[in-house]
N, C-alpha and C positions, 0 to 999 in steps of 0.2 A: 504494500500500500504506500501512498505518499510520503506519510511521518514518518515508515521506515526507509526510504530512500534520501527522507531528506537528512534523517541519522548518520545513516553509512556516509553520504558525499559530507557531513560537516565534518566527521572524526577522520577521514581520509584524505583530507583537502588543508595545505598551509595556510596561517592568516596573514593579514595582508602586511605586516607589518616583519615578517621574518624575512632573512637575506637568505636571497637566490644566486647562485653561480652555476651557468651553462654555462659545457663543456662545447667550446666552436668545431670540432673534432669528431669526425665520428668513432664510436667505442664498439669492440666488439663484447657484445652485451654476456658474452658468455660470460665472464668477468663475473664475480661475486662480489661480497663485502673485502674483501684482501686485496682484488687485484684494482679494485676500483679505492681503495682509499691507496692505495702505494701511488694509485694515476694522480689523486686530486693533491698527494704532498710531494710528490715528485715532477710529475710531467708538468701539472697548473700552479705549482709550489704555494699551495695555500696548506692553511692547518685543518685537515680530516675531523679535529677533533673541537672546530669550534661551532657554535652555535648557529649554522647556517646548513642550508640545504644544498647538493650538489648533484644538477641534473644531467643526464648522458644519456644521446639517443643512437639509435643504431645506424647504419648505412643507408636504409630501405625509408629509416623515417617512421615505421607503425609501430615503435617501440620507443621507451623510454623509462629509466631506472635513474633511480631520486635516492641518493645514500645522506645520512647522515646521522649523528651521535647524540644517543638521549642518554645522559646520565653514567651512566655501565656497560652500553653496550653500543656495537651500532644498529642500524636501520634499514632495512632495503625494502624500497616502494619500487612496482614494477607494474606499466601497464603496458599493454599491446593492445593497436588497434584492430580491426578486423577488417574495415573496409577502408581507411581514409585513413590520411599520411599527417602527420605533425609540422608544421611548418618549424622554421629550423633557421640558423643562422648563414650568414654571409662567410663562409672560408677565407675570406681571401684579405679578411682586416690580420690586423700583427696579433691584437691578444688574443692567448688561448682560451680566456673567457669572458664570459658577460655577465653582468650584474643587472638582474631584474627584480621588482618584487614580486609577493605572494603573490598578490592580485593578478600582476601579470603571467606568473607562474599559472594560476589556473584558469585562464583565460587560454594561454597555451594549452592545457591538458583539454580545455573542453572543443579546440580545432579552432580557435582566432589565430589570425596572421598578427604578433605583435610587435613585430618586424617593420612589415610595410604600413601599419592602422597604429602608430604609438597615441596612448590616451592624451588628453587634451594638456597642455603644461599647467602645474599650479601655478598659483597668480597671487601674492602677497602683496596689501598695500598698508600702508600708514594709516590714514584716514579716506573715509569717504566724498572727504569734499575737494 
């Protein structure tokens, strides 16, 4: 029913305010929790073990595995698509990764381009007048 679907997508879904790092690189997904944290402190020299999310999708695109560290242990989120490909980054900039948020994190998971459609810029002002 509803309430249970809308359960499962809020416990399985980042909030919008956690750091996201995609991997520009395609990974081969076979890769587990070991071979995929040696990738994100070695190949993208960030720290495996800090409070942020580290996304890797495969060659194909219909796949994508989301590592990271709660507490004790780590974490592996894994979805594959079935019919429709992930949009996915540019190769051909220099960094090996991108810095997105949640939000855009699962705006990607649900098949938006966040690529070419980024959300609108925020806009801070002083006063109103």
């Amino acid at each position: 029913d509803a309430a249970r679907a809308h359960w499962r997508h809020a416990m399985m879904r980042p909030g919008e305010s956690v750091e996201v790092y995609l991997c520009r690189d395609p990974v081969d997904l076979r890769k587990s929790i070991q071979g995929l944290s040696v990738l994100v402190e070695q190949a993208l020299g960030l720290d495996p073990f800090a409070a942020r999310l580290y996304v890797f999708c495969g060659r194909r695109r219909d796949k994508v595995k989301i590592l990271y560290w709660e507490r004790s242990g780590f974490v592996l989120w894994y979805k594959r698509l079935e019919k429709a490909r992930f949009a996915w980054l540019d190769r051909a900039a220099q960094d090996a990764t991108l810095a997105i948020t949640g939000r855009e994190l699962n705006w990607l998971l649900d098949g938006v381009d966040v690529f070419r459609a980024p959300p609108h810029a925020t806009l801070r002002y002083e006063s109103v007048l």
